[in-house]
Every structure is written in C-alpha cells, then in structure tokens.
NUFIVO-699884 format. One record per residue (C-alpha): residue number from 1; residue in three letters; z, x, y. Coordinates in pm, 1 decimal. Each point is the difference from the previous one (the first is absolute). Example, Ala and Ser with C-alpha at 12.3 -4.5 7.8 and 13.67 -1.06 7.14 Angstrom:
BEGIN
[r 1,'ala',[780.0,1230.0,-450.0]]
[r 2,'ser',[-66.0,137.0,344.0]]
//
This chain:
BEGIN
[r 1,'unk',[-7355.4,12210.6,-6943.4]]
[r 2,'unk',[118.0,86.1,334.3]]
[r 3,'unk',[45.9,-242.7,251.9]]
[r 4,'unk',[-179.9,-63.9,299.6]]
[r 5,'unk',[100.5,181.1,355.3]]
[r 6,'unk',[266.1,-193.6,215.9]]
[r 7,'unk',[-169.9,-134.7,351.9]]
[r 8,'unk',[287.7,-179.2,106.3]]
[r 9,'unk',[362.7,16.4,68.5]]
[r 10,'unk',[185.9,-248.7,-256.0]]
[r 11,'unk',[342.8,-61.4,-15.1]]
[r 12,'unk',[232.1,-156.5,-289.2]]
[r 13,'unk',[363.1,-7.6,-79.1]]
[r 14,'unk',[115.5,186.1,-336.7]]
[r 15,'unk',[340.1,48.7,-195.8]]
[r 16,'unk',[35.7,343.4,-184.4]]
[r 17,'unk',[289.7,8.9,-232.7]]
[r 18,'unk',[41.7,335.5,-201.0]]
[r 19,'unk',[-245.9,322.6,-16.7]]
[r 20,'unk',[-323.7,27.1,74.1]]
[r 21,'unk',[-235.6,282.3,-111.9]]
[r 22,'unk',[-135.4,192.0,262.8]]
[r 23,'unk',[-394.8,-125.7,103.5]]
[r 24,'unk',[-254.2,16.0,325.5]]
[r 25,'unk',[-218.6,-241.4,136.9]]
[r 26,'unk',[-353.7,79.2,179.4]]
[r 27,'unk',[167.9,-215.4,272.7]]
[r 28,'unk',[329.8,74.5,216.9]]
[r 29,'unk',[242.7,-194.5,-25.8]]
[r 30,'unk',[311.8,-104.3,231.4]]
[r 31,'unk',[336.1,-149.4,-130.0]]
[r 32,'unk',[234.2,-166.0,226.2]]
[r 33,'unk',[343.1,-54.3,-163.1]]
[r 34,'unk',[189.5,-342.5,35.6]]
[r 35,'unk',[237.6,18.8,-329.3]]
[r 36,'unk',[191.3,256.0,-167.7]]
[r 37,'unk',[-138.1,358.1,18.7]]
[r 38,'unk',[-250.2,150.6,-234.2]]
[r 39,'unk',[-44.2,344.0,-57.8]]
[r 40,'unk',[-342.7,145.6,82.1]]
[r 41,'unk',[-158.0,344.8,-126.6]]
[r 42,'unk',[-320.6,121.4,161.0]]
[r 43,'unk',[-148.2,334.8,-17.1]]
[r 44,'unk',[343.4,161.3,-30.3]]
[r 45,'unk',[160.6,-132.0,268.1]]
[r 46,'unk',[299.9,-309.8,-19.5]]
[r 47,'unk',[5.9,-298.9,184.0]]
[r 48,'unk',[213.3,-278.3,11.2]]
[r 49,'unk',[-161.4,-367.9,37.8]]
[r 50,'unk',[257.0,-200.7,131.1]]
[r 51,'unk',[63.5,-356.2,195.7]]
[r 52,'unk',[-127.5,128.7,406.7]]
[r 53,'unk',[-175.2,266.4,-123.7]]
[r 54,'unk',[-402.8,76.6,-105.1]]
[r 55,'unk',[-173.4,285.4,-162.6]]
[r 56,'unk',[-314.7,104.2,14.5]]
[r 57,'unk',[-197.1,119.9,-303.4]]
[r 58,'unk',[-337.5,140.2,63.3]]
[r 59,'unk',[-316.9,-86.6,-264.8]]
[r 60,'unk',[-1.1,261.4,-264.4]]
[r 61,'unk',[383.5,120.3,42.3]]
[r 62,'unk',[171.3,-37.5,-371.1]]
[r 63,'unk',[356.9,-198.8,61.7]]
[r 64,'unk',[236.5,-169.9,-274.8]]
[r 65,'unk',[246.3,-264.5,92.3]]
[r 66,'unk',[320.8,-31.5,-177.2]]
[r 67,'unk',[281.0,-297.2,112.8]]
[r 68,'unk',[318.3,-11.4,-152.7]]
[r 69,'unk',[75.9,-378.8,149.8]]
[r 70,'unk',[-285.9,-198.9,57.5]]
[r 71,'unk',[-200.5,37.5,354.6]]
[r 72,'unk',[-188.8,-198.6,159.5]]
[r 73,'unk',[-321.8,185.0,206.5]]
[r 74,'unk',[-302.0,-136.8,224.8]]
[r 75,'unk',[-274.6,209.2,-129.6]]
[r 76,'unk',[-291.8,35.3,227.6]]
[r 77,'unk',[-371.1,187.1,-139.9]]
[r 78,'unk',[-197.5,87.5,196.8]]
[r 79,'unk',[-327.8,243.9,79.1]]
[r 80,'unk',[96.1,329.3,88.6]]
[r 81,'unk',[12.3,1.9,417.3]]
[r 82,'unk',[187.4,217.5,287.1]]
[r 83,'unk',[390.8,-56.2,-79.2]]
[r 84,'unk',[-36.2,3.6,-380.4]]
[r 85,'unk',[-104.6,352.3,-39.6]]
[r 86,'unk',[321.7,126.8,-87.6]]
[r 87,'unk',[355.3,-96.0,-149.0]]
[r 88,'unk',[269.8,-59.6,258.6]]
[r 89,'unk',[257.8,-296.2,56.4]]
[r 90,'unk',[-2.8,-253.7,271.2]]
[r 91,'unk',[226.6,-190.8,137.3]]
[r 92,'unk',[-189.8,-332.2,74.6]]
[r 93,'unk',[73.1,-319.6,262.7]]
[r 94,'unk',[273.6,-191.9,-101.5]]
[r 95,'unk',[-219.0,-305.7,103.5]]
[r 96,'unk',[-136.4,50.9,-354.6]]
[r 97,'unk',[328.5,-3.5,-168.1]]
[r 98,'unk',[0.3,-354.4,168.9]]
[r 99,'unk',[-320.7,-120.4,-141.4]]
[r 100,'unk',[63.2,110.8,-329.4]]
[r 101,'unk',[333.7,-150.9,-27.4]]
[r 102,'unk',[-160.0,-341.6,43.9]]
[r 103,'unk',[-233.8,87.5,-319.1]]
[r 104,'unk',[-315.3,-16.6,158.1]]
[r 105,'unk',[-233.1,266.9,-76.4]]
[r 106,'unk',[-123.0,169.2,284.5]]
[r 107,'unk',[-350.7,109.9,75.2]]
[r 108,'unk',[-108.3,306.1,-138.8]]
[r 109,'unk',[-237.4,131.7,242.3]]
[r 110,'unk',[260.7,-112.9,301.9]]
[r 111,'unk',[305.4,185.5,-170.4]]
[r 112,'unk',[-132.4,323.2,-75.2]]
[r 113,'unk',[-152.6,52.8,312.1]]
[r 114,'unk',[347.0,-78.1,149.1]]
[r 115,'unk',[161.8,214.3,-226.9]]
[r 116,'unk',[-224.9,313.2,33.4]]
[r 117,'unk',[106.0,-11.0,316.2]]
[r 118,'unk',[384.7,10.4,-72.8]]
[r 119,'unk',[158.3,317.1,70.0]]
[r 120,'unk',[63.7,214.1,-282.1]]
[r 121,'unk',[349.2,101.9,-93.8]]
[r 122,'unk',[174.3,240.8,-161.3]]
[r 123,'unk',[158.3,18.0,-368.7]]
[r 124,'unk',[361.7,-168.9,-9.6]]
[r 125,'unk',[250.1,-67.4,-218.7]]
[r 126,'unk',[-35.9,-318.8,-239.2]]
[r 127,'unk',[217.3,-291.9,167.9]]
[r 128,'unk',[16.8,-194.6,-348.1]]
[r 129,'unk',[129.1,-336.1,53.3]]
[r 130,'unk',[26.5,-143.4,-329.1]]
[r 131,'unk',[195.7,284.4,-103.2]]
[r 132,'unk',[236.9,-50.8,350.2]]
[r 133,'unk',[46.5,-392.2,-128.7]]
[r 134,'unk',[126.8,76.8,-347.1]]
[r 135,'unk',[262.7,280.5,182.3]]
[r 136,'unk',[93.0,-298.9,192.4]]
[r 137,'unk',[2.6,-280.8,-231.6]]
[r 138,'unk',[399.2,81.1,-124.2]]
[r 139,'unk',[95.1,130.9,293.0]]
[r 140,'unk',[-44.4,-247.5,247.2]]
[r 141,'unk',[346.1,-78.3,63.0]]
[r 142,'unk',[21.1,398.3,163.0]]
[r 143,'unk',[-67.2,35.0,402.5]]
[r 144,'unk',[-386.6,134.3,44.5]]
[r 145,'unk',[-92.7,67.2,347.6]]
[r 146,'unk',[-362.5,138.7,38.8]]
[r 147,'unk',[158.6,378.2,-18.1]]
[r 148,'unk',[177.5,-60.2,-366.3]]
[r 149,'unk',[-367.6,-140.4,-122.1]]
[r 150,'unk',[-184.4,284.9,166.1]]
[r 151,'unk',[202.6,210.0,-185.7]]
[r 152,'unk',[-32.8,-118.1,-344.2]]
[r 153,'unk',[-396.4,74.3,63.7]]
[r 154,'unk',[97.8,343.5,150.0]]
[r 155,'unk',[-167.2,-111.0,354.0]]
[r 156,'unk',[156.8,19.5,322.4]]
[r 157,'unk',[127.5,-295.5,202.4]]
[r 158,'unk',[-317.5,-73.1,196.4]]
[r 159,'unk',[-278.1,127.7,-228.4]]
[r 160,'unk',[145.1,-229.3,-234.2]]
[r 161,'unk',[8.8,-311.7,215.1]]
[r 162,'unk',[-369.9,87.0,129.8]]
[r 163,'unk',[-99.5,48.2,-354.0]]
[r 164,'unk',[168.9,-327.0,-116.1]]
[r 165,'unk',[-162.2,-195.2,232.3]]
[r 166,'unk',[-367.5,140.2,-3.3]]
[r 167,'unk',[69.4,-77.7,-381.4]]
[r 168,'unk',[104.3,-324.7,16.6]]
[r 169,'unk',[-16.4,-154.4,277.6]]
[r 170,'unk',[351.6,-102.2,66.5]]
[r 171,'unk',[312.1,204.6,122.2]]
[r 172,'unk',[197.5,109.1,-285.8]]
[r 173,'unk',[323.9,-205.6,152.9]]
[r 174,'unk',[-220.8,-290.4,-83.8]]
[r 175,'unk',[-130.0,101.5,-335.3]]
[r 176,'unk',[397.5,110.8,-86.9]]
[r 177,'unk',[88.4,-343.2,114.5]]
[r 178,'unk',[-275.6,-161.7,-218.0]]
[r 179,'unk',[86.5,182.0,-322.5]]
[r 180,'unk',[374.1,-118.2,22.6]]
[r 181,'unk',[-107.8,-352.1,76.8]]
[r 182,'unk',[-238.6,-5.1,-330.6]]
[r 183,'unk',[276.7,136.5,-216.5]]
[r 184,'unk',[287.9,-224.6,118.5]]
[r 185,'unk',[-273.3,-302.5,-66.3]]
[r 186,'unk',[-56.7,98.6,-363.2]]
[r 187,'unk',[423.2,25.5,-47.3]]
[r 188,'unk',[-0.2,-333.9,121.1]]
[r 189,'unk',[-261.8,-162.6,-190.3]]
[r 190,'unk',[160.9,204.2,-313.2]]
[r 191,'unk',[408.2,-197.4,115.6]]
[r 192,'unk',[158.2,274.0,168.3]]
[r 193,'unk',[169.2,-159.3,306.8]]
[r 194,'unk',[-65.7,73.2,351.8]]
[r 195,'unk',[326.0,171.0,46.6]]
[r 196,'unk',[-130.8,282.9,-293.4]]
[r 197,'unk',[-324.3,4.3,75.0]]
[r 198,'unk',[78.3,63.9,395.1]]
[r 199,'unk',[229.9,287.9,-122.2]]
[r 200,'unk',[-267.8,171.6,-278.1]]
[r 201,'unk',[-277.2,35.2,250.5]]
[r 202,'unk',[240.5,81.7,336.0]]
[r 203,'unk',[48.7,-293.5,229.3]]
[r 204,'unk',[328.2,-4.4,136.6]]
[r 205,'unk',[66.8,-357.0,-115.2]]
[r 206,'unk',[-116.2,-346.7,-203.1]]
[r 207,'unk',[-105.3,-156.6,373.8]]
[r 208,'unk',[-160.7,359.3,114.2]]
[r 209,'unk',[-222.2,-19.0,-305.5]]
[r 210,'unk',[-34.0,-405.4,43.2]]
[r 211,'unk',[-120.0,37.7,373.2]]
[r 212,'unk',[-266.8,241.5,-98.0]]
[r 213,'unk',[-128.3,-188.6,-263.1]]
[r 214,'unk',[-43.0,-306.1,207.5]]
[r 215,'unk',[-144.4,232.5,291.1]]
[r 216,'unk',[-223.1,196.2,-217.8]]
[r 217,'unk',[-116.5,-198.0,-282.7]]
[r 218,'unk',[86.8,-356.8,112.4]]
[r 219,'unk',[188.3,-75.1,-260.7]]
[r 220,'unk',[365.7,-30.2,-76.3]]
[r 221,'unk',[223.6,107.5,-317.0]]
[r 222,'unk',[31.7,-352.2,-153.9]]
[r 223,'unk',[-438.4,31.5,-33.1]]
[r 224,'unk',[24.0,293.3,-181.7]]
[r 225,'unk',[279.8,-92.9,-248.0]]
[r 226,'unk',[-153.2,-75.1,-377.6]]
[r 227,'unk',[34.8,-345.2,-46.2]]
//
C-alpha cells in the first residue's frame, strides 16, 4: 500500500550509521548536515552531506547514503516546489547552525524556504573532522598553526580556516585549544601530574596548563585529580 502524497514540509532529526541501499521518495527531500559527513549517491552524481552544508534531492531521484562514522542530518520533506527541482548543494545561514546547536527543532516550512534560497555552491573537498581529531589526539604536544592543519586536509591556509569555521562554528585556534584542554583533563583524572600532562598535550609549563584550566574550564588541577 502506498502512502498518501506529502502536503507539507516536515522536518526531523536522524542518525545514519553504515550503508544504506539506494531508494526515492514521491517527495523531495533536503538534508542539512550538523555531524560527521555522510556520503550521498543520487542519480550518478556524489555529494557530500556534511556539518554547514545541505543537499537537495528532488522527488523521484534514486540516492543511497553510506556513513562510515555516525552523522547527524536535519531532514526536511517536502512537496515538490521551485528550488527542489534539481540536485545541487547549498551553503545555508549560519543563524541555523545556531538554532540547531541549542537542540531545538526548527520549523519546517520556515527553514526550507530559507534554505531554497541559499546560494548554491560548488563540489569541495571533504573537511573531515573526526578524522583531523584522531591525527591530533597523540600529537598534541607538536606546534599546529592553522597552515600545518590545513595541510593535513590538503586545503590551503584560508579555505581551510573559512571551511573550519562555516563547519563548526568556532576558529580552529579555539577548537585546537579545546582538544588539548579535554585530553590533559582525562590525564589528570587518570594521576598523571600537571607537570606530564602540560608536556603530552604542549603547554609550555605545569602553571601554563593550570592558568588555562582555571580560565577555560573553571576549574583547577587539584578538581580533576582521582580521589
């Protein structure tokens, strides 16, 4: 039994993990990326659905998904209209990476009109971020400006700091900063002292890595120490 026609735009937040066999809807359908990237085929052509980024998939158009780490994607369906007519990428508003962040799904009808209206972009390489954290994760004790991380993802200087941020949000200073912060919080709670833990994830000293704690997280070493 088929089901009935779609009349209205709906909106819902799904997790693919793994393949997906290739299928088509009578509706189109738009996915906006927010975690991880996940691998879209539709009528022979490749597309990437990653965190800043949203495809369009027209109604009847065959596409299979695969996602080798788990993504996260706001899936809007909706009625076939002008702007859905064909496949392309946008890039949309970072006002909606905002809105997402803070869980809240948004409404349908509101964000796809907004987002037909994006401009449509071009393919690019994948910027995979999970991928650019477990490089990291044993080296953080090395020097990375923003020029050695743009060119472990084989981008240049500026594209990758534009992509970074449309991405995430955040510069990737920040997110570098963030990363070696995390890590030197799990060596504490696991007994390494500050002195090791400041040199394994790059801080020049015990009281560099001490002050940013305090500063960033609000706590100091003595907190994090198991008890």
């Amino acid at each position: 039994m088929s089901s009935p026609p779609l009349l209205h735009a709906a909106a819902s937040l799904r997790r693919y993990a793994g393949e997906y066999a290739a299928h088509a809807h009578d509706h189109a359908q738009l996915l906006l990326g927010l975690r991880g990237g996940l691998q879209l085929e539709a009528a022979g052509h490749a597309a990437l659905v990653e965190a800043g980024t949203a495809i369009v998939v027209p109604a009847g158009v065959a596409h299979a998904y695969r996602a080798d780490r788990p993504s996260n994607v706001l899936v809007i369906d909706a009625p076939m209209r002008r702007g859905l007519e064909r496949m392309r990428r946008l890039v949309p508003p970072p006002a909606f990476r905002d809105a997402l962040a803070a869980g809240a799904l948004p409404d349908a009808e509101a964000t796809l009109q907004a987002l037909i209206g994006a401009p449509t972009a071009g393919p690019r390489r994948r910027l995979d971020l999970e991928a650019l954290q477990a490089t990291l994760r044993g080296r953080l004790h090395e020097a990375w400006g923003t020029a050695q991380l743009a060119a472990l993802v084989h981008l240049s200087p500026q594209r990758f700091h534009a992509r970074f941020v449309e991405a995430t949000g955040r510069a990737p200073a920040g997110w570098l900063r963030a990363l070696r912060l995390d890590e030197s919080e799990r060596l504490l709670a696991a007994g390494v002292s500050l002195e090791a833990a400041a040199l394994y994830v790059g801080y020049a000293s015990a009281s560099a890595l001490g002050h940013a704690l305090r500063r960033d997280r609000g706590s100091g070493a003595r907190k994090l120490r198991p008890r």
